[in-house]
C-alpha positions as CSV (number, residue, x, y, z in Angstrom):
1,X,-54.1,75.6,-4.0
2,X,-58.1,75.7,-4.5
3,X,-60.0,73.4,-6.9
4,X,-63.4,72.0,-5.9
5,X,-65.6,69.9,-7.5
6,X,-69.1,69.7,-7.0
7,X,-71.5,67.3,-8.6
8,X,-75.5,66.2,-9.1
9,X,-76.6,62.4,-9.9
10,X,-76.0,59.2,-9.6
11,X,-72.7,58.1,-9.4
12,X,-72.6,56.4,-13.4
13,X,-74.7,59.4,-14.3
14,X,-72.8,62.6,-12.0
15,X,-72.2,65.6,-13.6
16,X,-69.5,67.8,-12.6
17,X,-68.8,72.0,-11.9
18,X,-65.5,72.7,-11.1
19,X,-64.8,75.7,-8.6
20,X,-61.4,77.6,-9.1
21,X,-57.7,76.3,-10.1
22,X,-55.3,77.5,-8.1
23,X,-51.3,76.9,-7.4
24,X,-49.5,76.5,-4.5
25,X,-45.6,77.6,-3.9
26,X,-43.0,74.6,-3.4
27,X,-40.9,74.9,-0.3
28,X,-37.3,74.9,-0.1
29,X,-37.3,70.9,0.7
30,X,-38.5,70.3,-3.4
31,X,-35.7,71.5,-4.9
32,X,-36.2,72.5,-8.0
33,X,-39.7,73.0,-8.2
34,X,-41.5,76.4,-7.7
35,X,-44.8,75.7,-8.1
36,X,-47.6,72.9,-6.9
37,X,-50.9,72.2,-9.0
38,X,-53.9,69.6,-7.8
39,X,-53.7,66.7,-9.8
40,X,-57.1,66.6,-12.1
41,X,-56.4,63.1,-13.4
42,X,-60.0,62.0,-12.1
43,X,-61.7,65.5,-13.7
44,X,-60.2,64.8,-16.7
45,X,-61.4,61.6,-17.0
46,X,-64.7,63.0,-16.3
47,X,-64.3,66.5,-19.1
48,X,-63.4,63.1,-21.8
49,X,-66.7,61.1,-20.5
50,X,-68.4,65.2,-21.5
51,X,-69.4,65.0,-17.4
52,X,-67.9,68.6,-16.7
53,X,-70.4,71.2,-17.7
54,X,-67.6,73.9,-16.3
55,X,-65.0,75.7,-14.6
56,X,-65.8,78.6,-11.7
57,X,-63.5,81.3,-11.2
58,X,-64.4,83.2,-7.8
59,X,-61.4,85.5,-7.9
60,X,-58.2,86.1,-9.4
61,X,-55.4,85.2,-6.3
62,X,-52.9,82.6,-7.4
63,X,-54.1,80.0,-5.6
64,X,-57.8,79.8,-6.9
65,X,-56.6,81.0,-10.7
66,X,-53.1,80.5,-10.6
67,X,-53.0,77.3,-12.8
68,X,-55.4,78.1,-15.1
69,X,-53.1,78.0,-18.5
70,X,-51.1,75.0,-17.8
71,X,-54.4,72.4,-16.7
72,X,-57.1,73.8,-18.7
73,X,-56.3,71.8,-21.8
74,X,-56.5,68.7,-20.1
75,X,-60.6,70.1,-19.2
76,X,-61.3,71.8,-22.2
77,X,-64.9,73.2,-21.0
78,X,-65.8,76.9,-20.6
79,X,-64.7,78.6,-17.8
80,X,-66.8,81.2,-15.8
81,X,-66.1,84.3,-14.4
82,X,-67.0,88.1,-13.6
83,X,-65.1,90.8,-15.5
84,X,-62.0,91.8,-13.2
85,X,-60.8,88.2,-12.9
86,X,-61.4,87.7,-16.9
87,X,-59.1,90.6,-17.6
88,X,-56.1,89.5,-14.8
89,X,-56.8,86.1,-16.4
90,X,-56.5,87.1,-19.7
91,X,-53.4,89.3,-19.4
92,X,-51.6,86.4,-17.5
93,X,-52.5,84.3,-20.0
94,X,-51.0,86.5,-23.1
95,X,-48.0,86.5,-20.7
96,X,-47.5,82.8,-21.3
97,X,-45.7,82.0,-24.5
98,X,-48.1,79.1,-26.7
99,X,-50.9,79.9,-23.6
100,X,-54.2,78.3,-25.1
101,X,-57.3,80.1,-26.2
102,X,-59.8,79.7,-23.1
103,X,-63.3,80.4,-23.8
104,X,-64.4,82.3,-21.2
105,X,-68.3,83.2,-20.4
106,X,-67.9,86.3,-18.7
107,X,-70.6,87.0,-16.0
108,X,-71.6,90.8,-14.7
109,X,-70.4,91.5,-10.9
110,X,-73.5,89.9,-9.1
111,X,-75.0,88.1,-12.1
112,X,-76.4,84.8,-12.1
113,X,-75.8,81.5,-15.1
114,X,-76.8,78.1,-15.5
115,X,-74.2,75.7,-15.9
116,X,-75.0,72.3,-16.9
117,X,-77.7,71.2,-14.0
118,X,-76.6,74.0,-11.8
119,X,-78.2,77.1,-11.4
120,X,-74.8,79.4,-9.7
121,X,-75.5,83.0,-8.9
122,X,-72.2,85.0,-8.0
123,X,-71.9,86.7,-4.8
124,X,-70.0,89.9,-4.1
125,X,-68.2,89.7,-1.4
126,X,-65.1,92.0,0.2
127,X,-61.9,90.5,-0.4
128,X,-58.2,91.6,-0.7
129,X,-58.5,91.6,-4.3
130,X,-61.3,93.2,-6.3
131,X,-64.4,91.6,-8.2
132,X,-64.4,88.6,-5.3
133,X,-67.4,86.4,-5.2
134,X,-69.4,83.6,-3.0
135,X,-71.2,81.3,-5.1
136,X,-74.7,80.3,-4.4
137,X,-75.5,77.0,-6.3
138,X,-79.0,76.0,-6.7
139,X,-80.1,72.2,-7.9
140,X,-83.3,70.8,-7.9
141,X,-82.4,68.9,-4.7
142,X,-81.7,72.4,-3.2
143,X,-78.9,75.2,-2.5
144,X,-75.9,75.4,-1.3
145,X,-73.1,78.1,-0.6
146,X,-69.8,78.3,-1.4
147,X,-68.1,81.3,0.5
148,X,-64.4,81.2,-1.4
149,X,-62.5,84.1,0.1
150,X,-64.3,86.6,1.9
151,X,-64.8,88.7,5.3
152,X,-66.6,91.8,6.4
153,X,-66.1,94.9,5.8
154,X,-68.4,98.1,4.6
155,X,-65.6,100.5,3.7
156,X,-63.0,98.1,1.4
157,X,-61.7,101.2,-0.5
158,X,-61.9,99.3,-3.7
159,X,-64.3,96.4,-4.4
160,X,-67.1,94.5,-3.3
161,X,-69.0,94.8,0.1
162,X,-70.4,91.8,1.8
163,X,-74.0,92.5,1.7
164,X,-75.8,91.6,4.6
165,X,-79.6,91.7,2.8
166,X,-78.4,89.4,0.1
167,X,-77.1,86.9,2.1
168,X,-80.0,86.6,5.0
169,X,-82.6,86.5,1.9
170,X,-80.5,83.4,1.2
171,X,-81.4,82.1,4.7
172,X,-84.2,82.9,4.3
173,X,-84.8,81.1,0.7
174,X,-83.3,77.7,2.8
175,X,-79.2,77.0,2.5
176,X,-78.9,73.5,3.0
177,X,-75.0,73.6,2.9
178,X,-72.1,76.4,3.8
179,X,-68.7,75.3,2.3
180,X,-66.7,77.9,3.7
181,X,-63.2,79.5,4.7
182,X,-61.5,78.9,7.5
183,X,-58.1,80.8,7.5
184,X,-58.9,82.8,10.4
185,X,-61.0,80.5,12.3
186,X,-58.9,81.4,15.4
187,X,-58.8,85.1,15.5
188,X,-61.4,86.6,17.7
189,X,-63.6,89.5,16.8
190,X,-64.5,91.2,13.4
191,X,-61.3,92.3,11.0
192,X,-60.6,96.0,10.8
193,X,-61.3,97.8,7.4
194,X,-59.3,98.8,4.3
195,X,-60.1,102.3,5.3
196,X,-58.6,102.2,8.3
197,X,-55.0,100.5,7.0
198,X,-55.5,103.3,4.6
199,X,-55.8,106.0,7.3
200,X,-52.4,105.2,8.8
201,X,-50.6,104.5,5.4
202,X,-51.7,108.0,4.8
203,X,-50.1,109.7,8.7
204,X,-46.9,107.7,8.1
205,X,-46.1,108.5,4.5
206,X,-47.0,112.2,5.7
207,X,-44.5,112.1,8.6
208,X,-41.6,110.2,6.7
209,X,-38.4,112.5,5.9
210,X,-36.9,110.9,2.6
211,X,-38.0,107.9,0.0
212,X,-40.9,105.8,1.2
213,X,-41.2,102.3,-0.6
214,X,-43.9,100.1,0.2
215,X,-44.3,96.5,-0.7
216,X,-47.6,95.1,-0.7
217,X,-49.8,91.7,-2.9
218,X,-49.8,93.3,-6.3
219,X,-53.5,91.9,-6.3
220,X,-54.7,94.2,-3.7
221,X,-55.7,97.2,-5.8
222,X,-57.4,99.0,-3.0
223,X,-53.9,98.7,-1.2
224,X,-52.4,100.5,-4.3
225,X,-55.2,103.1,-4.6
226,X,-54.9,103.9,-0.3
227,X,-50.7,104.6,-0.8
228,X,-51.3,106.6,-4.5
229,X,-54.0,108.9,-2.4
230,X,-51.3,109.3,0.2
231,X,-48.9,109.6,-2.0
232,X,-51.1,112.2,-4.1
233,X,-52.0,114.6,-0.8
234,X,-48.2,114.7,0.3
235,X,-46.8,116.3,-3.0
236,X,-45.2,112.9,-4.1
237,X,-44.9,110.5,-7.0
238,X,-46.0,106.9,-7.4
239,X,-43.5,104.9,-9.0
240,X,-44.5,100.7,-9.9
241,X,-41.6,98.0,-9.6
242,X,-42.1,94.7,-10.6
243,X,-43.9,93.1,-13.2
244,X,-46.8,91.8,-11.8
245,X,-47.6,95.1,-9.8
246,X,-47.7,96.5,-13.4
247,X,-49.9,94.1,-15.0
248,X,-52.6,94.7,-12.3
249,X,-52.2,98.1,-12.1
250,X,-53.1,98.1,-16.1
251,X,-56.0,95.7,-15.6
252,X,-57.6,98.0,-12.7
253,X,-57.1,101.4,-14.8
254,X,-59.2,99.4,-17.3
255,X,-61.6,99.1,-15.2
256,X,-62.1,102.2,-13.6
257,X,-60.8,101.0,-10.0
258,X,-58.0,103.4,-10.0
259,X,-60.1,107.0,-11.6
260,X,-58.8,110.1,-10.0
261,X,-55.2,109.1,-9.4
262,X,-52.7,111.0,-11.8
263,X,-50.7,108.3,-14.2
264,X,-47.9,106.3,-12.2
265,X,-44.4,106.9,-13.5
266,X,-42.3,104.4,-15.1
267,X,-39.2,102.4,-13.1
268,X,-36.8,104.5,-14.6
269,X,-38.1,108.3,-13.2
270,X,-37.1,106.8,-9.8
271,X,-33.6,108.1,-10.1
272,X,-34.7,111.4,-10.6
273,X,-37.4,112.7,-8.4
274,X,-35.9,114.5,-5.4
275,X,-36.1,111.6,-2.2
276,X,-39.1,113.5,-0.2
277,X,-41.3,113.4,-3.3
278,X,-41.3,110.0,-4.1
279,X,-43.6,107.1,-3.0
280,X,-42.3,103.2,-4.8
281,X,-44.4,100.0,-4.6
282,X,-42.8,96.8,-4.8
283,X,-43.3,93.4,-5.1
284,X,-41.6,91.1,-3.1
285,X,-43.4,90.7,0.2
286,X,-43.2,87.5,0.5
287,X,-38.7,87.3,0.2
288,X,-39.6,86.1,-3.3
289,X,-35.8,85.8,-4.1
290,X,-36.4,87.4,-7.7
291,X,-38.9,90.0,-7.0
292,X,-38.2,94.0,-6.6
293,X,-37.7,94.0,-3.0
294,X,-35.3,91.4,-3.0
295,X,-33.0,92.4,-5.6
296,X,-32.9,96.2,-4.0
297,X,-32.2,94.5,-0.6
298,X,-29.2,93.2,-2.5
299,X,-28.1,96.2,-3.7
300,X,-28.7,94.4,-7.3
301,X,-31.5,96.4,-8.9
302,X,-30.5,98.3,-12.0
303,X,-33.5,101.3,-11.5
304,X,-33.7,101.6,-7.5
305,X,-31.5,102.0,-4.4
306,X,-32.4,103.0,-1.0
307,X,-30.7,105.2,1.0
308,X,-29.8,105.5,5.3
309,X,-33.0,107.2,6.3
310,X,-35.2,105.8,4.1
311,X,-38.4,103.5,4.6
312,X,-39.8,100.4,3.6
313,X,-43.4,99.5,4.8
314,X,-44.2,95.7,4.4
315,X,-47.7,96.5,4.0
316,X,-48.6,92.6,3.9
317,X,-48.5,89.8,6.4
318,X,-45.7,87.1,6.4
319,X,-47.6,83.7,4.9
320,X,-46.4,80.5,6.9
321,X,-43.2,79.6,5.6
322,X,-42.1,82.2,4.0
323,X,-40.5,83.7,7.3
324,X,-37.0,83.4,6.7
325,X,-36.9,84.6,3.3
326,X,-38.4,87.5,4.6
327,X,-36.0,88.1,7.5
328,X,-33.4,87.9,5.6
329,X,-34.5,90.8,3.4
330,X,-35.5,92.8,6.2
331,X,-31.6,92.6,7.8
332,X,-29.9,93.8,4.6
333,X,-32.0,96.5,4.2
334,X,-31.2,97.5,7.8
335,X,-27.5,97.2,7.5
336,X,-28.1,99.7,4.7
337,X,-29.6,102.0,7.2
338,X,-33.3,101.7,5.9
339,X,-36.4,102.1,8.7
340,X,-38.4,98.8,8.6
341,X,-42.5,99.3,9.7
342,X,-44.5,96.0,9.7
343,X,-47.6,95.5,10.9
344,X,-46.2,94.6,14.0
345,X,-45.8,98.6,14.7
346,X,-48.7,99.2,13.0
347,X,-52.1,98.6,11.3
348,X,-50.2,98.5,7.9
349,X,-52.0,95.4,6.6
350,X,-55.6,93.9,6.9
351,X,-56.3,90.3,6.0
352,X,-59.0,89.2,3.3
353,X,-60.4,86.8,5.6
354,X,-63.2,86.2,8.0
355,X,-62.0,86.3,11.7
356,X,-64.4,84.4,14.0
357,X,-67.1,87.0,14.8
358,X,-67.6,87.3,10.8
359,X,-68.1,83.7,10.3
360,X,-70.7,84.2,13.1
361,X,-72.6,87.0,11.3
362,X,-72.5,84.9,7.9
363,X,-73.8,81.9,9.9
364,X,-76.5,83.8,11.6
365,X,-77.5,85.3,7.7
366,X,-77.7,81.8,5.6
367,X,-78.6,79.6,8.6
368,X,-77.5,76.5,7.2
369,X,-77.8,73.0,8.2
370,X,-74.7,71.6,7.1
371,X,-71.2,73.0,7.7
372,X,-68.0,71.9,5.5
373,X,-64.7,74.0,6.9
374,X,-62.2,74.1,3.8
375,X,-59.5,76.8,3.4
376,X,-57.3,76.1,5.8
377,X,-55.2,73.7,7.9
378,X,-56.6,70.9,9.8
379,X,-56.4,73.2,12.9
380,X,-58.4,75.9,11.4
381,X,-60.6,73.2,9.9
382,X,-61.5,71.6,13.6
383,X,-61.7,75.4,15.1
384,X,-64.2,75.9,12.3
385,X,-66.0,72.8,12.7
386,X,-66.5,73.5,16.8
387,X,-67.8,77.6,15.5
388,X,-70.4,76.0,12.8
389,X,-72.0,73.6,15.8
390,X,-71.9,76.3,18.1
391,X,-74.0,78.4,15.8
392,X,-76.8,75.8,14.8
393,X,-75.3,73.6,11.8
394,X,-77.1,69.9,12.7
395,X,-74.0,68.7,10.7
396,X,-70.8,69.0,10.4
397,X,-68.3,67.5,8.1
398,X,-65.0,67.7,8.4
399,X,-62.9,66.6,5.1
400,X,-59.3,65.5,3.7
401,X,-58.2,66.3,-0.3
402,X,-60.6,63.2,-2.2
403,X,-63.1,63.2,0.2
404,X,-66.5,62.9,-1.7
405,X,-69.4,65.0,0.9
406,X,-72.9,63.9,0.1
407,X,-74.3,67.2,1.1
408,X,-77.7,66.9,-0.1
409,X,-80.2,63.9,-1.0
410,X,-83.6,63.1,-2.8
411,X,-83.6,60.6,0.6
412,X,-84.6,63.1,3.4
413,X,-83.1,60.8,5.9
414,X,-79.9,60.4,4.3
415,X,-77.5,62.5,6.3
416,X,-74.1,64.1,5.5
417,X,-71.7,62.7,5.4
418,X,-68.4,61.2,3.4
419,X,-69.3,58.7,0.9
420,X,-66.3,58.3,-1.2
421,X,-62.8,59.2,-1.9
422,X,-62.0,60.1,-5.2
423,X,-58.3,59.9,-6.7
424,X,-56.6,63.1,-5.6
425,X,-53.1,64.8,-5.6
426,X,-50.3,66.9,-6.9
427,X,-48.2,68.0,-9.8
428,X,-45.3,70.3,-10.0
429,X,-44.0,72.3,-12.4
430,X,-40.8,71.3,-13.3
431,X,-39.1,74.1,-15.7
432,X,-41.7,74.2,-18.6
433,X,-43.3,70.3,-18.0
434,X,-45.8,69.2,-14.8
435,X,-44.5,65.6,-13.1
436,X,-46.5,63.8,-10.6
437,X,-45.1,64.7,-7.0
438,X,-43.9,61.1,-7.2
439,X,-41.9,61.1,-9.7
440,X,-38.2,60.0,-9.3
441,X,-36.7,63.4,-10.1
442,X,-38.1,65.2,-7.2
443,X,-36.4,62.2,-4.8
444,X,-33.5,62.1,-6.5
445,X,-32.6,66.2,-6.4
446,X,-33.4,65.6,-2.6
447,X,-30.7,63.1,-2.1
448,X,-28.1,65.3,-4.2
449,X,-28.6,68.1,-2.3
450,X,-28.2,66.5,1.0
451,X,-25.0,64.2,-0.2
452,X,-23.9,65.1,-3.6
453,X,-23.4,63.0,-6.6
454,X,-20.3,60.9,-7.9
455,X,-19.8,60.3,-11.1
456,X,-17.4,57.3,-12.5
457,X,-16.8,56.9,-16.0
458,X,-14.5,53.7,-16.9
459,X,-13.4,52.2,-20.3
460,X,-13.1,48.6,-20.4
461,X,-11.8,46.5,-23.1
462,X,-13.8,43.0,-24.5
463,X,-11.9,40.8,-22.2
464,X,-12.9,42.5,-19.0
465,X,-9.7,44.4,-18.5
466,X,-9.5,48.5,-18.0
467,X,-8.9,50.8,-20.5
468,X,-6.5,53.8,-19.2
469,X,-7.7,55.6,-15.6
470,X,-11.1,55.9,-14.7
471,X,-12.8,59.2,-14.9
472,X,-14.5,60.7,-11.4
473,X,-15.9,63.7,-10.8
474,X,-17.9,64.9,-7.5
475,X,-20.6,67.5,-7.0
476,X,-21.3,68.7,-3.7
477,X,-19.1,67.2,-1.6
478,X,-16.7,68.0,0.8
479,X,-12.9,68.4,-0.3
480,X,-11.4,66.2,2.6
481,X,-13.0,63.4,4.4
482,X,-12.4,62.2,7.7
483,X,-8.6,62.0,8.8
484,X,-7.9,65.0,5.9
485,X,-7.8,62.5,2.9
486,X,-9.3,63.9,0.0
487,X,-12.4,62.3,-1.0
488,X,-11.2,62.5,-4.5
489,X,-8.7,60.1,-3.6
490,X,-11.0,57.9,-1.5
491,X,-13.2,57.5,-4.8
492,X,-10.5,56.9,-7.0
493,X,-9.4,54.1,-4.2
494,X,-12.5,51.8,-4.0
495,X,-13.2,52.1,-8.2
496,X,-9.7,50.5,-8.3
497,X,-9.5,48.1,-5.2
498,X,-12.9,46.9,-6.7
499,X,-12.2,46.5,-10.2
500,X,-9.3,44.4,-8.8
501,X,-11.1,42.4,-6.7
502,X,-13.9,41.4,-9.8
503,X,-13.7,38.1,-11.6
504,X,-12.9,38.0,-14.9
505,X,-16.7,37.1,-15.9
506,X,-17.9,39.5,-14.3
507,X,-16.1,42.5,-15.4
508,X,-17.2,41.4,-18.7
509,X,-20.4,42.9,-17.7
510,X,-20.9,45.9,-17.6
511,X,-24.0,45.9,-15.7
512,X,-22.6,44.1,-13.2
513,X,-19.1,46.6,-13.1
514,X,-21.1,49.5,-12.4
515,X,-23.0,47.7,-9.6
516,X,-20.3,46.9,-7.8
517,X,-18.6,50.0,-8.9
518,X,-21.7,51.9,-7.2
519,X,-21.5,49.7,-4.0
520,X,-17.9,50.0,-3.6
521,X,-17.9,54.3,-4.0
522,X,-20.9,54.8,-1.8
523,X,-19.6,52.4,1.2
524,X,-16.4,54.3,1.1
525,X,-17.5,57.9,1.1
526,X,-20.0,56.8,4.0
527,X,-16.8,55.5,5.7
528,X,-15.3,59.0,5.7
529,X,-17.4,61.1,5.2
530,X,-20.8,60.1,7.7
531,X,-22.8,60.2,4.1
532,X,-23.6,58.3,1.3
533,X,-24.0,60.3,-2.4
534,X,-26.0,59.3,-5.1
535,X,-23.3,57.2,-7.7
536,X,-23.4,57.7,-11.4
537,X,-21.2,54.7,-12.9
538,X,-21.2,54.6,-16.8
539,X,-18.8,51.7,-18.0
540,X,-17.7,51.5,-21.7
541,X,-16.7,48.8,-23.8
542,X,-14.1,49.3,-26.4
């Protein structure tokens, strides 16, 4: 979930360029919530006071572009990127219903703008999506480099390289400050290339005996492009599954990533092209519960079904937490007698970022004298930090979300370090609406879900006195409590035992009924039960 800000001035004075708005996935202990977006309260603030001269794009993942249509109206400025990214952003955005009209300023692959006070000049850069970009930002106090996503490699298939001449002439020109990924800050050595994940996606859909599906990031075109070649060679037919794999494959075509390859077929020729001449990618994996991959794994897909002998090729590598959804996809589609390959048995998957001889070679090109780790946990973050002294940086600053880095000065002596903390944090999407990660919703789903609700409806006359049986219903609890009683009964029980035991003045009120009411029904569930459920008590007065 990417968004950086950087800014010029005085503090009264500062203007502000924004670097990339990205989303985050909600795990399972936020029910109800999908998706997590950075709080721009403070930017916002900052696009009313006209301090945010823009928005940078660097690539069109989900987590640097991801939240694009729902916070750009609360910015409002003109957002900058290079022409892949416009497109994906564009037909994402027609995707939305009521999505707003972004202006974008669309900058050529390599080209260079000025925005507001700073001069940014887009980097290409090999990535596992295409049209990636560093950004070098020159200000008249001097330059700095902001890597986004990036690693080696010379041979990407589809896409940018990472070219070495362009980035030592930026050593050379003097880089004051590298703000750079870290995801891999712990794997040794150089990553291998697209080509060669390409090369053994080719030998096994060459050797496999029936259907071969393949699920994969719908981003990574050059991923798409390496199975469609091997697909193409062996006699067989590409067939698309899944929405977003479609909408990318569309945006590619467009722009000439995918020339050569024959037109993919629709979802619905699956079912009739004989099982050795066929070739399916899927979304789904990441166990995305509503994805392709998923709903084939349950046998619930109306266009696709695999069959005992078949194979599925998780061309991708599991992201942290997403493990057991994954597993269990991967065990229903062997109890259906389907051959499972993950990169585990093969170099089916390459990632998009630097290992720690590439953040070498990129510090040995720019030379820089200050070193900010980002991308990544705070354990990549320190392995980072340790890599960037080793290989010259005089500073290093390590950083939490808010964290205001004075990177450069017009004081030569100043040095770099944090000088602030700006308001920082996170929204969810909740159904159609964002609500602050603190909002009671979120804290009260958590305590239904781990003890249930009651509810107690109860009809009291003027004097105080009830009105016919109380109404109770529970969600999510157990039937019988401890001792087999029913917990029905156990509610029922205290609502009457404590409508007994009120004063007379009090049950006049009912604020004060459904209080004690609430009191009463959670003390004895906890009694037998070991738990205590949230308690809705609405008393009426008739």
């Amino acid at each position: 979930m990417n968004l950086g800000l950087y800014g010029l001035g005085p503090r009264n004075r500062r203007k502000w360029l924004a670097i990339d708005l990205g989303i985050s996935f909600a795990p399972p202990e936020i029910p109800g919530i999908d998706i997590i977006m950075p709080d721009v309260s403070f930017l916002e603030d900052e696009a009313k006071a006209g301090n945010l001269v823009g928005l940078v794009i660097t690539h069109g993942h989900e987590d640097h572009i991801g939240a694009l249509v729902d916070l750009w109206p609360r910015l409002g400025c003109t957002v900058y990127t290079t022409p892949f990214t416009h497109a994906l952003a564009e037909v994402r955005r027609l995707g939305e219903p009521g999505a707003p009209k972004i202006p974008f300023h669309v900058v050529p692959t390599g080209g260079r703008t000025q925005i507001g006070p700073f001069d940014v000049e887009f980097l290409p850069v090999a990535h596992s999506i295409p049209d990636s970009h560093a950004l070098a930002i020159r200000t008249p106090l001097g330059l700095v480099v902001h890597t986004g996503d990036w690693k080696i490699d010379p041979t990407p298939v589809v896409g940018n390289i990472t070219d070495p001449a362009r980035f030592s002439a930026l050593g050379d020109e003097g880089v004051r400050a590298i703000v750079c990924d870290s995801t891999n800050a712990f794997r040794d050595g150089i990553s291998p290339s697209e080509t060669d994940v390409q090369q053994v996606l080719g030998e096994l859909i060459a050797a496999a005996p029936n259907r071969v599906a393949v699920t994969t990031f719908a981003s990574n075109v050059a991923r798409v492009r390496s199975i469609a070649e091997a697909a193409m060679k062996n006699g067989r037919e590409v067939v698309l599954v899944g929405r977003a794999m479609e909408r990318v494959v569309s945006v590619a075509r467009e722009q000439h990533m995918l020339d050569g390859l024959p037109p993919f077929r629709p979802v619905d020729a699956y079912g009739f092209l004989p099982r050795d001449k066929v070739v399916a990618i899927l979304t789904g994996s990441q166990g995305e519960p509503r994805a392709a991959l998923a709903r084939i794994a349950d046998d619930d897909h109306p266009d696709i079904a695999l069959s005992p002998g078949d194979q599925v090729i998780f061309s991708s590598r599991t992201i942290p937490g997403n493990e057991r959804a994954v597993n269990r996809i991967i065990n229903a589609l062997v109890l259906q007698g389907v051959k499972i390959i993950t990169d585990r048995d093969g170099l089916v998957h390459v990632s998009g970022h630097p290992r720690r001889g590439e953040l070498e070679q990129m510090y040995q090109w720019l030379r820089p004298q200050v070193a900010v780790p980002v991308h990544g946990e705070p354990l990549h973050l320190a392995e980072h930090a340790e890599l960037a002294r080793r290989m010259g940086a005089r500073e290093v600053v390590r950083i939490v979300d808010g964290d205001v880095v004075r990177l450069i000065s017009a004081d030569p002596s100043a040095s770099a370090e944090v000088i602030e903390e700006l308001p920082s944090g996170r929204l969810y999407k909740d159904g159609n609406v964002l609500i602050g990660s603190d909002d009671p919703a979120v804290a009260e789903r958590r305590r239904m879900s781990f003890a249930g609700l009651v509810s107690v409806a109860i009809a009291m006359s003027g004097k105080g006195e009830v009105v016919g049986d109380p109404m109770i219903d529970l969600s999510g609890l157990p039937r019988l409590g401890l001792g087999g009683k029913p917990l029905d009964e156990v509610v029922e029980d205290a609502v009457l035992d404590c409508l007994d035991g009120l004063p007379k003045a009090r049950r006049r009120d009912p604020d004060a009924v459904a209080e004690s009411v609430t009191r009463a029904v959670r003390g004895s569930v906890n009694a037998a039960w070991g738990k205590k459920p949230l308690c809705h008590v609405l008393v009426v007065t008739v």
